[in-house]
N, C-alpha and C positions, 0 to 999 in steps of 0.2 A: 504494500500500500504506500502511495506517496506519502512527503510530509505535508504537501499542500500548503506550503507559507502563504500563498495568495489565496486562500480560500476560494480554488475554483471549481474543488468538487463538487458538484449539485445535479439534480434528479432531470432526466428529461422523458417526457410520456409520448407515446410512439403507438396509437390502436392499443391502447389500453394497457400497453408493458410499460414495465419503468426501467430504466438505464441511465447508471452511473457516466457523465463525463467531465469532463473537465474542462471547464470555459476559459477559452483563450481571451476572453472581454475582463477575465481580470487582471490583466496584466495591463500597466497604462502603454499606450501606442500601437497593440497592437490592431486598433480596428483601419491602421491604415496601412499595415505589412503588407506584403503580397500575399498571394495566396498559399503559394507552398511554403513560408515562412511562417505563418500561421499554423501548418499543420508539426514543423518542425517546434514551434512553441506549445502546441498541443503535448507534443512528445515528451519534450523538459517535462511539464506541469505533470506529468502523467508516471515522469519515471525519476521526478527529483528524490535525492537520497542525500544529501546534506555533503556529499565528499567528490563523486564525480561530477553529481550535476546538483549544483547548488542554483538558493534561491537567487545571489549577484547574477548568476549567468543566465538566467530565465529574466531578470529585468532588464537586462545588459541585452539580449535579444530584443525585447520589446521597442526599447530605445536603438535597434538599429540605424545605424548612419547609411544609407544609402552610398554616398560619394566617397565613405571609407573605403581602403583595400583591407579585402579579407586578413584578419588577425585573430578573433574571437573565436576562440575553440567551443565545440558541443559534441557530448556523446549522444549518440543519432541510435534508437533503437528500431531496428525495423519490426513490425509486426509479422515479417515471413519471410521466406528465402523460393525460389524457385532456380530452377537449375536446367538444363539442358545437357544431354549426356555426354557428349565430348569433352565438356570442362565440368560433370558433375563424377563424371566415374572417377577423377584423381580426388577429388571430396571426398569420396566412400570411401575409396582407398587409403587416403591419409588418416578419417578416422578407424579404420578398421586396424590400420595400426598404430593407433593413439593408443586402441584397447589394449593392445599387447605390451607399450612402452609405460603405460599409466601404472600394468603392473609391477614391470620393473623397477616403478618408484615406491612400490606400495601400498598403489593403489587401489581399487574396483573398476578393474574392467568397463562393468555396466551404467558407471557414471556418466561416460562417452557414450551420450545421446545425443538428437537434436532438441532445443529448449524449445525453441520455432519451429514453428510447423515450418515440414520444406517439403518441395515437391519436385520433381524432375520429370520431366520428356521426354520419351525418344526421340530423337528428329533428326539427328545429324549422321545418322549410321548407314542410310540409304544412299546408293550411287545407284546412277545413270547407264546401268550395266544394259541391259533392254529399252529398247524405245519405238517409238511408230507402229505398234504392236497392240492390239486388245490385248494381250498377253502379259505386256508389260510389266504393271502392277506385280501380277502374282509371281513372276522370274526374279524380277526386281527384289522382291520381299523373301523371295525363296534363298536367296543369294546374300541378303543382307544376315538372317541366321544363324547360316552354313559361316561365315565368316567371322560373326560377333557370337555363337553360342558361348564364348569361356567369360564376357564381359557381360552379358543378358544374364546368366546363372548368379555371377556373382552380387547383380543388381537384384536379383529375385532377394537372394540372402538379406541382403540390404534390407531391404524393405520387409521381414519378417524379423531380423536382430535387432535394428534398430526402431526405437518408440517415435513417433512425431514422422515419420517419412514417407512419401507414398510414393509410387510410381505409375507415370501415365505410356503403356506399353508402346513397341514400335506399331508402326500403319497408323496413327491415330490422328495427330497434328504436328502441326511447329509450337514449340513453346507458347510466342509471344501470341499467336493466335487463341493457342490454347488459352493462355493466360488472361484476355481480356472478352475472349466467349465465354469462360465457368469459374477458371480460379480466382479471380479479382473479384473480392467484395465489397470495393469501393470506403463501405462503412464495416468495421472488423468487430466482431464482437466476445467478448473472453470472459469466462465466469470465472470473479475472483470474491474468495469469502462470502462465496452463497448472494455476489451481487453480481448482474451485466454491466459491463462493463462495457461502453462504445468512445471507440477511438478510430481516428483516419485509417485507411488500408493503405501500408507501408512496404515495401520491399527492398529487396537489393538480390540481384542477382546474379549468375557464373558464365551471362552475356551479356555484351556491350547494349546489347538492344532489348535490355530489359525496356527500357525509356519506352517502347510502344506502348505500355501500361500508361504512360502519362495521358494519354487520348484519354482516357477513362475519368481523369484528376486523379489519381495515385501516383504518390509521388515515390518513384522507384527508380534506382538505376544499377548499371553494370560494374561489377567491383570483381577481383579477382576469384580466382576459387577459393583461396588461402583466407581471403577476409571471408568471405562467405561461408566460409568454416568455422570461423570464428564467432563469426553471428549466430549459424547455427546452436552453438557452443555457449551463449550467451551474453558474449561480450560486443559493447555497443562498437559501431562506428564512428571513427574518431572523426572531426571533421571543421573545419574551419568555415564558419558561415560564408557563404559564397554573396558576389555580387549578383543582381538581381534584375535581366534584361526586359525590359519590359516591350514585347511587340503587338503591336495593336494593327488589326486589319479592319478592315472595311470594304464596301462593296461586294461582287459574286463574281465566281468564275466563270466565262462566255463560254456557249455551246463550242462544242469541239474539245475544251480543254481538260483534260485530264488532274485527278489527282496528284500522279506523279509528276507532272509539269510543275502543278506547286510547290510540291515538294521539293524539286530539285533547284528552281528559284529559289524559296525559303532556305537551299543549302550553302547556293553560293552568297545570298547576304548574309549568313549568319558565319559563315568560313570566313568571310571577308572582313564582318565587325572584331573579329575575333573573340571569340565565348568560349573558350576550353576555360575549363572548371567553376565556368556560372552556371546560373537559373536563368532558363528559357520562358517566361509567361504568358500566353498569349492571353491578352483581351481584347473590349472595345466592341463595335456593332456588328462589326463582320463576322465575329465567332460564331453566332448563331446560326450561320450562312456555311456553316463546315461540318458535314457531315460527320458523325464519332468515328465513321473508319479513314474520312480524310483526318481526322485528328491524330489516329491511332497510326496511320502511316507517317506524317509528322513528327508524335514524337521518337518512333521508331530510329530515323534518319540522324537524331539526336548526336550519336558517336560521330558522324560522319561531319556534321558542323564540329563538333568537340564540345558541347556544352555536356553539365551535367544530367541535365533535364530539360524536358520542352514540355510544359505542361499544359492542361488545358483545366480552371476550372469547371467544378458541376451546375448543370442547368438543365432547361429540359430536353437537351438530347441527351445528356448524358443517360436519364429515366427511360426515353423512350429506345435508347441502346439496352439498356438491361431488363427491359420489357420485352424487347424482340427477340432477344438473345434465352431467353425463360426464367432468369431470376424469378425466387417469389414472389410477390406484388408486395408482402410483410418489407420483405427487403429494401425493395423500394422506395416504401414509404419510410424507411428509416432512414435510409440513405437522403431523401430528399429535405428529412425533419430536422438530422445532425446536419448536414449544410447552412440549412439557413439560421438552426441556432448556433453556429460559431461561426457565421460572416462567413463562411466559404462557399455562397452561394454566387455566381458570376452575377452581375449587375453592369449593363455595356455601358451605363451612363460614370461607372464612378472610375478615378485614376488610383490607382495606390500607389503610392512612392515607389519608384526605381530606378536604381544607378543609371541604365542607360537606355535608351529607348531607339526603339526603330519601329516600321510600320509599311504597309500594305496593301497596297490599293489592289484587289481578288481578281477585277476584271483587266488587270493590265499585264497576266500571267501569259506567255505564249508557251504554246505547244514544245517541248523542249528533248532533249537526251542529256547523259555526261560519260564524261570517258577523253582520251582513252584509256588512261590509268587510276584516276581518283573521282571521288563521287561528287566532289565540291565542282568541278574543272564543266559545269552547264555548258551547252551547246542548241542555239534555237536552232530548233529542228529548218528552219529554211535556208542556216549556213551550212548543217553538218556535211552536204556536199565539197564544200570549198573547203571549210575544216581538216575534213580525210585527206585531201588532196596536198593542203600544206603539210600534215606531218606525217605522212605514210612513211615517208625517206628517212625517219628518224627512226623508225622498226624495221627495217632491210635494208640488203645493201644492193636490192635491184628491185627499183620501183614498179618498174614497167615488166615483169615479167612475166608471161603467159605458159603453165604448163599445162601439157593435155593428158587426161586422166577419162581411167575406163573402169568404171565398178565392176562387180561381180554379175550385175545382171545386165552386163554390156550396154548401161547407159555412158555415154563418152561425152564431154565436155571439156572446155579450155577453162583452168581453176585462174582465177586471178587475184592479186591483193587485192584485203576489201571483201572478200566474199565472205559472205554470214556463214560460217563453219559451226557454228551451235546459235541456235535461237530457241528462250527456256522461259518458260512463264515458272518461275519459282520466287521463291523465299519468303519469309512473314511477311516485308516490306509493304508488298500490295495486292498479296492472294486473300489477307482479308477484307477486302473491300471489294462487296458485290460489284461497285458500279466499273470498276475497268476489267473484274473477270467477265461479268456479261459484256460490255465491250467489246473483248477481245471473241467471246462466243460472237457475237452479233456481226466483226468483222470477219471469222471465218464463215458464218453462215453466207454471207455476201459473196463473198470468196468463191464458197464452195457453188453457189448458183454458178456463175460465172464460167464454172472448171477450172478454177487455179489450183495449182501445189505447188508446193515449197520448192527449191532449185535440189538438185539432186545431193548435194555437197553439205545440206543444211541438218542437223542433228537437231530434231525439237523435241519439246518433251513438256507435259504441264507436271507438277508439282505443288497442290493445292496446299493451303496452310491448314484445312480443316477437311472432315468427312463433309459437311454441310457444306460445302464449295460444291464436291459432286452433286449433293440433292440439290441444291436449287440450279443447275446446268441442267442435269437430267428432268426437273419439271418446269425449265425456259425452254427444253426441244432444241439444246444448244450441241449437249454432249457429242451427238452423228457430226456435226459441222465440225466440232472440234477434233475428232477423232481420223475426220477425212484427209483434214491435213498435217497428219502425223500428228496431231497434236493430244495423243493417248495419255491417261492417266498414267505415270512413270511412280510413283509413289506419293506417301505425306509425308516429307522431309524437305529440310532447306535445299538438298542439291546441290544446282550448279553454284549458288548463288555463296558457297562454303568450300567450292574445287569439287567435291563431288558429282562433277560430269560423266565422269566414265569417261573411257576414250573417245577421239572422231571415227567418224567413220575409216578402215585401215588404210584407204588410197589415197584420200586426203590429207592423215596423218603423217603416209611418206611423203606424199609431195610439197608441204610445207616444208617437213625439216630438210629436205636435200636439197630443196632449192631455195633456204632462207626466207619464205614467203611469210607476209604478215597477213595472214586471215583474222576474221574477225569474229568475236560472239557479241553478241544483244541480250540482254536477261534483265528481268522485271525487278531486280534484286539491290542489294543497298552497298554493295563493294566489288570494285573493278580493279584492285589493285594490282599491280603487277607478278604474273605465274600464280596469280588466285584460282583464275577458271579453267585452266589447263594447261599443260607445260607448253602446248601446243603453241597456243594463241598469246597474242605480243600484245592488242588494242583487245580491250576489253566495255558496250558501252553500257549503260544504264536506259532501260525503256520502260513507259505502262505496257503493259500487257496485249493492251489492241495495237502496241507499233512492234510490238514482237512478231505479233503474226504476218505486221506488213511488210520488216524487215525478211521474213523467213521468205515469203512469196517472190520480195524484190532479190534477194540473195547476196547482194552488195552492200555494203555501208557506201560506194560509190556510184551515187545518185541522188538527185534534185526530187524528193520524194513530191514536189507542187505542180513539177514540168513533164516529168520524166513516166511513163509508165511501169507500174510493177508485176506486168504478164499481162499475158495476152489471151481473150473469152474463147470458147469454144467454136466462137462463128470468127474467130479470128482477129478481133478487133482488142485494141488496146484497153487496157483499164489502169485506171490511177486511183489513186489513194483515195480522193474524195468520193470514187463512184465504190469503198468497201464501206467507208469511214460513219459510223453513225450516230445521229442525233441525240446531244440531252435527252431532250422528249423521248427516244425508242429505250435510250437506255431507264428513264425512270419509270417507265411503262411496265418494262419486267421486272426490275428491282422489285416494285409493289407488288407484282402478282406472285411471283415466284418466290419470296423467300418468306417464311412464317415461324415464329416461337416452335411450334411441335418440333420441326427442323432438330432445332439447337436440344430439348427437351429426348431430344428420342437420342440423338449419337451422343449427348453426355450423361445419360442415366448410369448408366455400368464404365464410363471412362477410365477407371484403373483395374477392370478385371481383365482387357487383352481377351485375344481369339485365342481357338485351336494350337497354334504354335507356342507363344508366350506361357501357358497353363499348361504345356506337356513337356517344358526346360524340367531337367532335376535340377531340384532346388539345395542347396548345402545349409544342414543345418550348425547351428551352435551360438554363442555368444561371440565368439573370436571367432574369424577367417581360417578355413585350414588352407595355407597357401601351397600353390602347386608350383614348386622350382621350375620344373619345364615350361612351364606357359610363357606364351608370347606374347599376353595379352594384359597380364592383370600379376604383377608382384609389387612386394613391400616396398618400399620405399623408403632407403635408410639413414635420411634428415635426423632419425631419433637415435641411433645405433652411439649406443656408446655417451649418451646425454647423460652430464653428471645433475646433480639435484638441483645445484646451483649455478649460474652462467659466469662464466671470464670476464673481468672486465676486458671492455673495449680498449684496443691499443694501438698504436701508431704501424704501418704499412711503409713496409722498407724492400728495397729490389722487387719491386715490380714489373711487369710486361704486359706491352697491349698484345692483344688479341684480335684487336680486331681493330680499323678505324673507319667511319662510317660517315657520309655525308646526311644532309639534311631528309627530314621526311621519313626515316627510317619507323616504317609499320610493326605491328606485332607480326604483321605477317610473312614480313623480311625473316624477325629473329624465331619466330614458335614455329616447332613444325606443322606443317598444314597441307592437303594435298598429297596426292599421290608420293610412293614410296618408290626410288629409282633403287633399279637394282644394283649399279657402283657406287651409291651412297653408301656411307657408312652403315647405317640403319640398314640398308639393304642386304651388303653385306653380312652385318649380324643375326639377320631374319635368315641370310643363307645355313650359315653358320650352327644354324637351330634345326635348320632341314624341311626350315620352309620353303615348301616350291613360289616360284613367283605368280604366279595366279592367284595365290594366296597373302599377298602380302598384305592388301586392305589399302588404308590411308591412315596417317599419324593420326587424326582425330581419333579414330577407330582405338588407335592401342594407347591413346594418353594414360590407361591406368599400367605401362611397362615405359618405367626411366629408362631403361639402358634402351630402348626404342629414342624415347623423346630426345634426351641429351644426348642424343648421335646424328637427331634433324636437329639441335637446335643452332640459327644460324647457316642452315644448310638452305634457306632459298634458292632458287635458281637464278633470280634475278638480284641477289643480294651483290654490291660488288666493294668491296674490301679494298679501302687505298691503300692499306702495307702490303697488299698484294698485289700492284697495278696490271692489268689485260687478263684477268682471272673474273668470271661471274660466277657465282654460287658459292658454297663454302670453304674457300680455300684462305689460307695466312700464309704468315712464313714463322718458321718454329725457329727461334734463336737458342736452342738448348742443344742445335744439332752445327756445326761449323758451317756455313756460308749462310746461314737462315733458308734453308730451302726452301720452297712453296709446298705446303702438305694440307691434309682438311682439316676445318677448325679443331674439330673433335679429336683429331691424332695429336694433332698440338697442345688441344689440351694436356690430354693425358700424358703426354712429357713434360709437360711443366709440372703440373701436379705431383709426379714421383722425382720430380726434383725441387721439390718445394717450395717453388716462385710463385706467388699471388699472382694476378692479372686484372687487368683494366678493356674493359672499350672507352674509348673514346668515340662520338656522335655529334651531329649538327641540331639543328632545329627539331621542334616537332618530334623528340624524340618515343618512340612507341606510341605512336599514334594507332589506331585501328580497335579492333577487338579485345576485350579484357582477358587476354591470354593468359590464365599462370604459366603455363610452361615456359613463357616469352621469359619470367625471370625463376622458375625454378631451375628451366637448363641453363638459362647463363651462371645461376649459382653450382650447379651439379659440374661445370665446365671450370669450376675453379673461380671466375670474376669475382673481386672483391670490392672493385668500384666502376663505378658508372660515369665519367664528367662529360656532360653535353650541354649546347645554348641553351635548350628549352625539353620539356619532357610533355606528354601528354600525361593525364590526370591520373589513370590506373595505373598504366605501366610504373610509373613514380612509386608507387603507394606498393606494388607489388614487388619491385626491388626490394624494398625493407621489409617487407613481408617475409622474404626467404635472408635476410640478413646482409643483403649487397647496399655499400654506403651510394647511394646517387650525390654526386655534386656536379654543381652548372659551372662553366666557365664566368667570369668577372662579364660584367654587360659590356658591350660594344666588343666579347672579346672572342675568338674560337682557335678549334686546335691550328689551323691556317695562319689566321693573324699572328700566333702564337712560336710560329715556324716547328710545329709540331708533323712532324711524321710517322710518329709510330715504330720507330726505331729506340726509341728513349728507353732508359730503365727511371723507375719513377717510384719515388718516395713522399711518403705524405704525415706528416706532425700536425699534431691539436684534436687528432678523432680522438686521444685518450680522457679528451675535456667531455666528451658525449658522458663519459660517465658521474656528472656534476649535474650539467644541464644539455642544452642544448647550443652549440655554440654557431657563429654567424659563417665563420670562415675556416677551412683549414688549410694548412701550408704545400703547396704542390712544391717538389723539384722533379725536373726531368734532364736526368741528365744523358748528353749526346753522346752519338758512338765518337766526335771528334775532342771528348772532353769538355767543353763548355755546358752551361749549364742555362735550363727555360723556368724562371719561377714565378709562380703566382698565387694567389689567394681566392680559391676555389669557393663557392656557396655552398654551404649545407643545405640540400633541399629533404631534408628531417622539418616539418614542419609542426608538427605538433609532439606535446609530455607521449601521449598513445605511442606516437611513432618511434619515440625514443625509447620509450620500452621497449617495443620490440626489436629494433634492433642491438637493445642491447639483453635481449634473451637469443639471439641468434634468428629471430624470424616470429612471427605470429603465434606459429604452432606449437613452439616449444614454451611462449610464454603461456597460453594458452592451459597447456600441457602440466607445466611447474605450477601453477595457479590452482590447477585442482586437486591434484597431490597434494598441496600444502594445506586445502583446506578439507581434505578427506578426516 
């Protein structure tokens, strides 16, 4: 029970229940916060305890300074966790051997639960193995199995050992879909002391794109797995009050324009204002003019600006979203009751204080794409013609080259740069949102009148975020039209939209790599980053879903889609985009007929009981994991091996070496393995090594619950390229423990440094770990030996996830980088004053790096430890072991 200094406890009646909340109207200022500050005030008042979160810091909130920069610490307690399985299976993993090290300390095993309810999806395990195929689906899901049985088993356990955990099976959805169709309860309710208890519905998540739950006003976002373990575990979220953007729209989007258009608009001004690690708010008149799934794709995109949140508060879409969707109606109205009694109900006429503001006029959106590498990098769809044409020559080194190619069923064509080699209606992004999947139904129905198909060369595939995607296709009379153009159910997972492609087709495959050709994919999805969607493919662009199908048809990203036609009718004659392209009006025609509550009511009745397949895994039983040494799929993890009761202090870092040095932009998806597993990879290798054939190797997602897998991709991108390595791409260094520094892979370097007991450093540009809330992005850089991190700027998670696993991040001096700094990567590097971390927390430590010519580079690095939280854990070695030592002590 809180202490409640502000006396905000008080009764609220909801259809004749009573519920315990806690009014944020006691604190003075708060009636003019924003709105997600508000529920973050909510949270204090709710979870004050006199030592973490005291009654200064909850008034100290309410008085928010707007124009202040973030300083004001809070512990952020979410009310739940959600997970996705590629970054929740090393979650289970870690706890499953927390049980076994808990004991070592003298522990109870059975202590190591989750506090919070958490929940995980399957969604990320499915590839693009079959396609164009009624059949799809079920090979598709046949194949994902056969390949994940030893990580599906192990998740069965999970979900029987541990209290508070559920699992929502494979075939079902994508998380974030899932999460904002059933598990989001908007208003959370908790019986404590024989009282209800209602408070905001909170999360944090083991994906970047939790933020989709923001559509909803749940204020949720992506944090590592490590912290998400954590929170599980009970402990809050450390977090420094963020500034507070406040964007107000106005107006409506004109017929033609799609969701994702706005979407991709709202990315490049919010990339451009720069928001990594603010509050995104949207208010003002035009909200009510944005559908909850245009919302929900919004905040989705969130990572992709880099803020922490994009939120939207509640109002009556918000009700008439969780009406449609089958919430109770009780629900409803309590969700609607706790709104308006704690001011968090949207009101378009009123401002609330915020740092910075920006704004939008709805109907000034054009039809858009982005690409060909980053999701920010918008492209109006009426220049991407001239677009491709300027930087094709920047992805091959023969522009103009035409090879001729003859499939297996001796169709023949000349393939050229530019040709749509995968075109994918996947990922959360925008599969939930009826109005551009009908759309995209509406423009293959057009299509399909006509007689068009896709160009031969083209890999499509849909990829729905929900079962309720297919019912309401299959009762618009969409499905046949979809299906004619290759465009068959391939599964319910993210897909391409994750690398999970599958391969191209095999002729196309050859003919790009032997002749350096830059083909191109189009996918409805929220990341194009570079060797994301296939090793194959160089330009990667971002489309809604009805321009996927028109891409698929035109087969070129080189083409004037307003001039140009994209095939040709049956009687011979030309067809262009406008004569598939369909009206506002046809699409809100079907939206309302085709989609209904029962819908939603019938596919999530039973949502965690799984088919035939999932219910006939053997399940392992016990408290503790019996681990299988041979598995390739799922071992311990030995962060904890040998953890004495107490931690070292922190101390100074002497003969160092980089590892690695990196320019600006560098993604999680540079450093975490992702994507397919090459067989002369290292990883590869030790998959061979095990007596894996290669048809079996999977993708890194697949086996994140196996380190010696992970830290053998990590840093292994394909497109990563290493300046101490110069004319090498992918994971190559040079190992100075050997005479001449030869060039070898990161991973081998590593582990010669390591058994020569030299710490190591990367060095990085801007933007550092920008992308997805990878843990592995920094459990393998820690497994790899890195002991420090110093870059211009870091992105929000990655930051927080170094010190998670115990890696010091520091920023170079402003105006200052390894460049200006005449740093190459050859230095041995020593660092003085980390021994002060263990006092407090201090502003700078002392870099030298000294040359191979004897001269010496020094400067006075930033601690980016931002908060007392953070400095605990790094000074337990990482999250988990504070964690760990925490509950031993108080057994």
């Amino acid at each position: 029970m809180s202490i409640n200094s502000f006396g905000a406890r008080r009764s609220l009646d909801v259809a004749g229940e009573s519920y315990e909340i806690y009014g944020v109207d006691a604190v003075e200022g708060s009636d003019s916060l924003p709105y997600s500050l508000k529920v973050l005030l909510e949270n204090l008042l709710r979870t004050e305890d006199g030592a973490n979160i005291t009654a200064e810091q909850i008034a100290a909130l309410g008085h928010w300074d707007p124009e202040a920069q973030p300083s004001h610490e809070i512990q952020f307690t979410p009310a739940r966790v959600i997970m996705q399985d590629f970054t929740g299976v090393p979650c289970i993993v870690d706890l499953a051997t927390m049980r076994e090290a808990i004991a070592d300390l003298g522990g109870d095993p059975q202590r190591v639960n989750p506090l919070s309810p958490a929940e995980m999806v399957i969604d990320h395990s499915v590839i693009v193995e079959s396609f164009g195929t009624p059949k799809a689906f079920e090979l598709n899901q046949e194949i994902e199995y056969q390949r994940n049985r030893e990580r599906y088993q192990f998740l069965r356990w999970g979900q029987t050992a541990f209290e508070n955990f559920r699992v929502v099976p494979p075939g079902t959805g994508i998380v974030h879909q899932v999460n904002i169709e059933h598990l989001a309860r908007v208003t959370f309710v908790h019986d404590q002391d024989g009282h209800k208890v209602a408070y905001p519905d909170t999360c944090v998540g083991t994906d970047s794109h939790t933020t989709m739950v923001n559509g909803l006003g749940v204020v949720g976002w992506g944090v590592g797995g490590i912290e998400a373990e954590a929170a599980m575990l009970g402990q809050p979220v450390s977090m420094l009050v963020p500034r507070v953007v406040g964007f107000k729209l106005y107006g409506a989007l004109r017929d033609g324009v799609t969701a994702t258009d706005l979407v991709l608009t709202i990315t490049q001004m919010l990339r451009e204002h720069k928001v990594v690690g603010k509050f995104v708010e949207f208010y003002g008149p035009g909200v009510a003019a944005v559908p909850l799934a245009n919302r929900a794709t919004l905040g989705n995109m969130s990572p992709e600006y880099g803020s922490t949140i994009a939120v939207f508060p509640i109002d009556d879409v918000t009700l008439d979203y969780l009406r449609l969707t089958g919430r109770p109606e009780h629900q409803i109205t309590l969700v609607e009751s706790y709104a308006r009694a704690q001011g968090m109900w949207h009101d378009p006429d009123h401002e609330a204080r915020y740092s910075e503001y920006l704004e939008l006029d709805l109907s000034a959106v054009e039809p858009s794409l982005a690409g060909p590498k980053r999701p920010q990098d918008r492209i109006p769809l009426a220049s991407s013609k001239q677009f491709f044409e300027r930087t094709v020559p920047d992805y091959t080194s023969s522009p103009d080259v035409s090879v001729p190619v003859t499939l297996t069923d001796d169709r023949s064509f000349d393939l050229r740069n530019g040709a749509v080699s995968v075109a994918a209606i996947t990922s959360c992004t925008n599969t939930s949102n009826p109005s551009v999947m009908i759309s995209a139904g509406l423009v293959a129905r057009k299509a399909h009148e006509f007689g068009l198909t896709p160009k031969p060369w083209v890999k499509t595939s849909l990829a729905p975020g929900s079962q309720v995607v297919t019912d309401y296709l299959e009762r618009s009379g969409l499905t046949g039209d979809l299906d004619a153009l290759g465009f068959d159910l391939v599964g319910y997972g993210c897909t391409t939209c994750i690398g999970n492609t599958g391969p191209l087709i095999p002729e196309i495959s050859a003919a790009v790599n032997d002749n350096d050709m830059a083909v191109t994919a189009v996918l409805s999805g929220n990341r194009n980053f570079e060797g994301r969607i296939s090793p194959d493919v160089k330009m990667n662009y971002l489309a809604s879903p009805p321009l996927v199908v028109v891409y698929a048809l035109a087969g070129t990203m080189d083409i004037d889609l307003a001039t140009e036609p994209i095939g040709t009718a049956s009687d011979g004659t030309d067809v262009y985009m406008k004569d598939v392209w369909p009206s506002t009006e046809e699409i809100e025609s079907i939206v309302g007929s085709a989609i209904s509550a029962d819908m939603y009511t019938r596919r999530y009745a039973d949502v965690f009981e799984g088919g035939s397949r999932w219910k006939s895994l053997e399940t392992p039983e016990g408290k503790t994991f019996a681990w299988d040494v041979e598995s390739t799929y799922v071992r311990k993890l030995p962060i904890f091996d040998g953890m004495p009761a107490e931690p070292q202090p922190a101390a100074d870092i002497s003969d160092a070496r980089v590892l690695l040095k990196l320019g600006d932009s560098v993604t999680t998806d540079h450093i975490s393995p992702a994507g397919a597993i090459k067989t002369d990879s290292p990883a590869g290798r030790w998959l061979s090594e095990q007596g894996v054939a290669r048809k079996d190797f999977n993708s890194y997602g697949s086996r994140r619950g196996n380190h010696e897998v992970m830290m053998r991709g990590t840093f292994a991108n394909i497109r990563l390229r290493n300046q101490l390595a110069p004319g090498t791409e992918g994971g190559f260094t040079r190992d100075f423990t050997v005479d001449g520094a030869p060039v070898t892979t990161v991973f081998d370097a590593s582990m010669h440094y390591q058994d020569a007991g030299v710490p190591l450093v990367v060095l990085g540009g801007k933007e550092y770990g920008s992308g997805s809330s990878r843990d592995w992005a920094a459990k393998g850089t820690m497994l790899l030996g890195v002991k420090v991190v110093i870059t211009e700027s870091y992105e929000r998670i990655h930051r927080s996830n170094l010190i998670g696993m115990g890696v010091l991040p520091l920023q170079f001096p402003d105006g200052f980088s390894a460049e200006s700094l005449g740093l190459t990567g050859e230095e041995v590097f020593s660092f003085t004053g980390i021994d002060a971390l263990n006092e407090s927390i201090p502003s700078t430590v002392h870099v030298n790096a000294a040359r191979p010519d004897g001269s010496d580079v020094e400067f006075d690095a930033t601690v980016r430890i931002d908060t007392p939280g953070e400095r605990e854990y790094y000074l337990n070695g990482g999250i988990l072991q504070y964690v760990l030592r925490s509950m031993a002590a108080s057994a």
